[in-house]
N, C-alpha and C positions, 0 to 999 in steps of 0.2 A: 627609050624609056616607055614603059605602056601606058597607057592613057588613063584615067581612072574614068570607073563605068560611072555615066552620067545618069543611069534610070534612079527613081527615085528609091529609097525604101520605108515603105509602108511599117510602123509599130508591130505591126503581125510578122515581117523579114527579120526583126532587130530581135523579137522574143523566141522567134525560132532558131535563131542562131547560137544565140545565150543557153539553149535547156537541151537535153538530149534527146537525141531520136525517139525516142521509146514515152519520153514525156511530152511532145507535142509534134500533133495533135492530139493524140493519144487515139486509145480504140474506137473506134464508130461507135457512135449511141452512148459515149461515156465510160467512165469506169465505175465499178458497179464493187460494194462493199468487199467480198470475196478478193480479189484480187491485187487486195491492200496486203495480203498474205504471199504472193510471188511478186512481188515489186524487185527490181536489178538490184544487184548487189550495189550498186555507185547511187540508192535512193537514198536521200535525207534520211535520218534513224526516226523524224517524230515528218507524220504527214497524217492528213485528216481528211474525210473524205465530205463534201456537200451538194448533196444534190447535183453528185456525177459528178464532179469535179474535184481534181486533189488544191489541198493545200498544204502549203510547203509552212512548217513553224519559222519562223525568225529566229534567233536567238535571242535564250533568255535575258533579262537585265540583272542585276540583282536584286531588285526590291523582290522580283518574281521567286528568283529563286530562295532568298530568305522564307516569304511569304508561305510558300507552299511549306519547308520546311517545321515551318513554325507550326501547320496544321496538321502535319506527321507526327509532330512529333511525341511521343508514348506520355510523357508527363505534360507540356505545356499546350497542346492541341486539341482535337475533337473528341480521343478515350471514346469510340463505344460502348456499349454491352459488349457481351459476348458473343450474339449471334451477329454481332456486324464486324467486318474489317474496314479498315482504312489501306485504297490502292492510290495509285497516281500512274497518270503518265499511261491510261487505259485508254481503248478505244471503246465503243459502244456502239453494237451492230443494232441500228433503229430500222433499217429499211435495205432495198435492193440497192439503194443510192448514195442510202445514207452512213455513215459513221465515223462523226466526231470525238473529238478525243479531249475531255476535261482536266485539267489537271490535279483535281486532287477527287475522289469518288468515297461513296461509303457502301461498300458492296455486305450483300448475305456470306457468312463464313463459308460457308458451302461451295462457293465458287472459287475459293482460293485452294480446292482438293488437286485438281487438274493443273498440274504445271507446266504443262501445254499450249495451254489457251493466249489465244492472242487477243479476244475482245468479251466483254461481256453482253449481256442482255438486259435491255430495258428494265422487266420484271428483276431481273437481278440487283438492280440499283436502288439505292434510297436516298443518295444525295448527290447531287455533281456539283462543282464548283470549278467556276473561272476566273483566275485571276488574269485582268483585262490589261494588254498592252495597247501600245498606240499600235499596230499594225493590225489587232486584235477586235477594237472597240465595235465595229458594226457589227463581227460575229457574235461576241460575246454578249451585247448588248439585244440587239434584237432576231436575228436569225435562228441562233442557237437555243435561246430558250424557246421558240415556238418549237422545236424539233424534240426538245426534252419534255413538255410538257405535253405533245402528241402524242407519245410513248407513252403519257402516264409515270414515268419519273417525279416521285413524292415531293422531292427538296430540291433546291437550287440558291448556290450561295453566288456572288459576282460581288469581285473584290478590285474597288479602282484605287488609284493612288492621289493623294489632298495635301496638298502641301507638304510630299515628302512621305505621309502617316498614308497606315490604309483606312480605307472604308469598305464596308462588310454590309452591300446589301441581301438581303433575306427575301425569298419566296418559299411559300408551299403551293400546292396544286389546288387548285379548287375543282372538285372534282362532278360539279354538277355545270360550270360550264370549259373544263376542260382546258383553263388554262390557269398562268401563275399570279397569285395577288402577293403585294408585299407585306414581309409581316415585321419590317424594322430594318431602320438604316445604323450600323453598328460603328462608333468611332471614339479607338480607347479600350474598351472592353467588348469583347460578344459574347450576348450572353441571351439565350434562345434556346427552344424545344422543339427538335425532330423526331418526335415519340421518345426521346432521351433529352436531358436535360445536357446544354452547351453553355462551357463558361470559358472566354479564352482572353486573356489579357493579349492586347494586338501592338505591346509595344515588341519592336523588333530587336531594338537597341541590345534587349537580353542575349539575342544571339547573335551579334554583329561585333560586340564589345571585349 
């Protein structure tokens, strides 16, 4: 019988063995926005890039997926104008490094011509929205909005969950010192202006039931 190897293994042995070749280490100097576009056919379907680094989404819960649902959806959600749509599940090329992926956005209609596109642009956006998981809560909380508000991305909505209910915190950009102030913490009803007036009843139970 063979011996078992006595060396020890280090957290970095145990992670490399768990991920594929092609995902760790990954390339020298990081992975770099662009190449979220040729990733292996065997890559997670949702992955996000930070500051050179991928990240792998979790799987959704349901509150999440309700949630987002609920702010797609054509009568009970965000309704823009005209000149805006409602995407989800977008990336956002912010940098060489950068591009995070929101799950629900309010892009210009214009950028929905090209059925092609894998990511959108900064200038392209007027709102991102994160509905925050526990695997989630550092990004969404602090990381990600510095990165959206550098861009100059106008709106930023982050959605946690309170006993079950959500809560709908609200930013816009303050644009003289270039980052996000909050303009209302929403629970029950949200109901806000992003140059369009927003009214959404946030019980879920409507689409659950």
């Amino acid at each position: 019988m063979a011996s078992e190897d006595p060396t020890p293994r280090s957290e970095d042995d145990a992670v490399s063995t768990a991920l594929p070749e092609w995902f760790y280490p990954g390339p020298p100097g990081g992975w770099t926005a662009d190449m979220l576009d040729h990733l292996p056919a065997d890559a997670p379907r949702r992955v996000e890039l930070i500051d050179g680094s991928l990240i792998m989404m979790s799987p959704q819960t349901q509150f999440h997926m309700v949630m987002v649902n609920l702010l797609i959806d054509r009568e009970l959600g965000i309704r823009p104008p005209r000149e805006f749509k409602i995407a989800r599940e977008m990336s956002i090329r912010l940098g060489l490094r950068q591009r995070p992926e929101p799950d629900v956005l309010v892009v210009r209609r214009s950028v929905l011509a090209n059925l092609d596109r894998t990511y959108y642009l900064p200038e392209e956006v007027h709102l991102v929205v994160e509905v925050v998981s526990a695997e989630s809560q550092d990004r969404d909380r602090g990381i990600k909005p510095i990165k959206y508000s550098n861009a100059g991305i106008k709106f930023l909505w982050r959605v946690e969950r309170e006993s079950g209910e959500p809560v709908v915190y609200t930013y816009e950009l303050d644009p003289a010192v270039g980052a996000y102030v909050p303009t209302g913490i929403h629970r029950g009803r949200l109901k806000t202006n992003i140059d369009f007036a927003v009214d959404i009843d946030l019980n879920l139970r409507r689409l659950t039931d």
